[in-house]
C-alpha positions in Angstrom: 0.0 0.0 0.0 1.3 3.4 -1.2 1.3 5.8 1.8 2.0 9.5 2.5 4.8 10.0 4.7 3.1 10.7 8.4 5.0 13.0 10.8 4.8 10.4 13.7 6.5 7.9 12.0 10.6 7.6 12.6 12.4 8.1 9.4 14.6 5.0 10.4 11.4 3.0 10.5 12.7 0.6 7.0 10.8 4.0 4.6 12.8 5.8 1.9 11.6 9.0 1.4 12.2 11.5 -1.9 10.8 15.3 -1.7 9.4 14.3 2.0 7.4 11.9 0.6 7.1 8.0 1.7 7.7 6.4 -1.8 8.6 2.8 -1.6 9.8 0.5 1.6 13.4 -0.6 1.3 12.0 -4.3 1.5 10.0 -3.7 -1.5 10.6 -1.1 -4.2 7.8 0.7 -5.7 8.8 2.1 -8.9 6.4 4.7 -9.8 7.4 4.0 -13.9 6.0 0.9 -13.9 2.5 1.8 -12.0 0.9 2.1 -15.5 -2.4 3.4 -16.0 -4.6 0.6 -17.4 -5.4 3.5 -20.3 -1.8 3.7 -20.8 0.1 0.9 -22.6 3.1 -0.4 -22.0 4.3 -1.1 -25.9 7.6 -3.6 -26.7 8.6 -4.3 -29.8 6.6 -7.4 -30.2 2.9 -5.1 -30.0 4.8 -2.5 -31.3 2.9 -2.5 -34.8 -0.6 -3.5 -33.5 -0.8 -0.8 -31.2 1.6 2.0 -32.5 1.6 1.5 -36.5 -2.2 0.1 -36.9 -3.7 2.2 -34.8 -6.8 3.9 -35.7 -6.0 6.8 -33.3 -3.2 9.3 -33.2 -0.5 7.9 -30.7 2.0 9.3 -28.2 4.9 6.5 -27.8 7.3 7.6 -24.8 10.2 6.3 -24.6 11.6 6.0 -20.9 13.8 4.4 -18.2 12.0 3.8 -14.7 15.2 5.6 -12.8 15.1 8.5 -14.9 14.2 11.5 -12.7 12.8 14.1 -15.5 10.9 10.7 -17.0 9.3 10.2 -13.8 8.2 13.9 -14.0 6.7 13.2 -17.3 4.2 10.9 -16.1 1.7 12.8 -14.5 1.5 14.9 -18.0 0.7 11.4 -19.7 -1.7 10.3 -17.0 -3.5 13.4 -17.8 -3.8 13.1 -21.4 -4.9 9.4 -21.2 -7.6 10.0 -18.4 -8.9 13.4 -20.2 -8.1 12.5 -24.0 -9.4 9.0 -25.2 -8.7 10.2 -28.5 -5.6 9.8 -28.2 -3.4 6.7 -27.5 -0.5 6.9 -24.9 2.2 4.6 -24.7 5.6 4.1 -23.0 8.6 1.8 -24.2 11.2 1.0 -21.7 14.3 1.9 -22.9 16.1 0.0 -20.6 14.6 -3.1 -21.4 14.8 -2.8 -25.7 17.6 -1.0 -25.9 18.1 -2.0 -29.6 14.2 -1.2 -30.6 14.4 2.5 -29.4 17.5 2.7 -30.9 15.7 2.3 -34.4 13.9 5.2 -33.6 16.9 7.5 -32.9 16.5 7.4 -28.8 19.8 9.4 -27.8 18.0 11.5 -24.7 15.2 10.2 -22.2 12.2 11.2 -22.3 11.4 11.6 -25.7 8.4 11.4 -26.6 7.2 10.5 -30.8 3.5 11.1 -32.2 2.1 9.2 -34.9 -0.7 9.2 -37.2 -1.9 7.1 -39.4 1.4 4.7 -38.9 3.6 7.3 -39.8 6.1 9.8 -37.2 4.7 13.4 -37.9 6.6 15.1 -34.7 9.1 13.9 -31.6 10.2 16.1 -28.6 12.7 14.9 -26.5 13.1 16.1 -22.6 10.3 17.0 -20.4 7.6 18.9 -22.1 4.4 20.1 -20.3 1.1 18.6 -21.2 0.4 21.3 -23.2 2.9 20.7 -25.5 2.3 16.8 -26.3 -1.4 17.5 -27.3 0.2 19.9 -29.8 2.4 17.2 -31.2 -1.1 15.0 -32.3 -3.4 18.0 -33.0 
């Protein structure tokens, strides 16, 4: 269970803490990158084409690592888009874990973040971009 750091509580209790906040316990490791949404799909290169290239809807594909600090920054902008926006598809790609796939697609800087329509790239943005700004890359 996923807990807000309470004041009572001893720091030295077996509780890591980033920004004040009681994130994961050291027995257990709760990596907030791979908490997806169930409206946000975690691609590999296997589903890849079904989900990215046939899709009938425009797609956001970010490519990520899970210890990446401005990718775990990203997320909430991507939570956001999938909960308000089921127009759009949002996907993540680890790039940890298919190193070679996102190296097809150019990945030289996390996050970066590619739209497609249609099956086709029509814009990419690389770093941490504001919510704003990724609806703009499939409008």
């Amino acid at each position: 269970m996923l807990q807000c750091c309470s004041r009572n509580r001893k720091r030295n209790e077996g509780f890591k803490y980033v920004f004040g906040l009681e994130i994961f316990r050291a027995d257990r490791e709760i990596n907030v990158m791979e908490i997806v949404k169930e409206n946000i799909i975690s691609v590999t290169p296997d589903n890849f084409k079904t989900e990215v290239l046939e899709s009938d809807r425009p797609v956001l594909v970010t490519f990520y690592a899970a210890w990446d600090q401005p990718c775990r920054m990203q997320q909430p902008a991507l939570d956001s888009i999938a909960d308000k926006h089921p127009e759009i598809k949002v996907c993540k790609l680890d790039v940890e874990e298919y190193t070679a796939f996102a190296q097809q697609f150019g990945i030289m800087m996390i996050p970066t973040t590619i739209a497609f329509k249609e099956g086709k790239k029509v814009k990419r943005a690389t770093g941490l971009r504001l919510e704003n700004v990724l609806l703009n890359m499939v409008n």
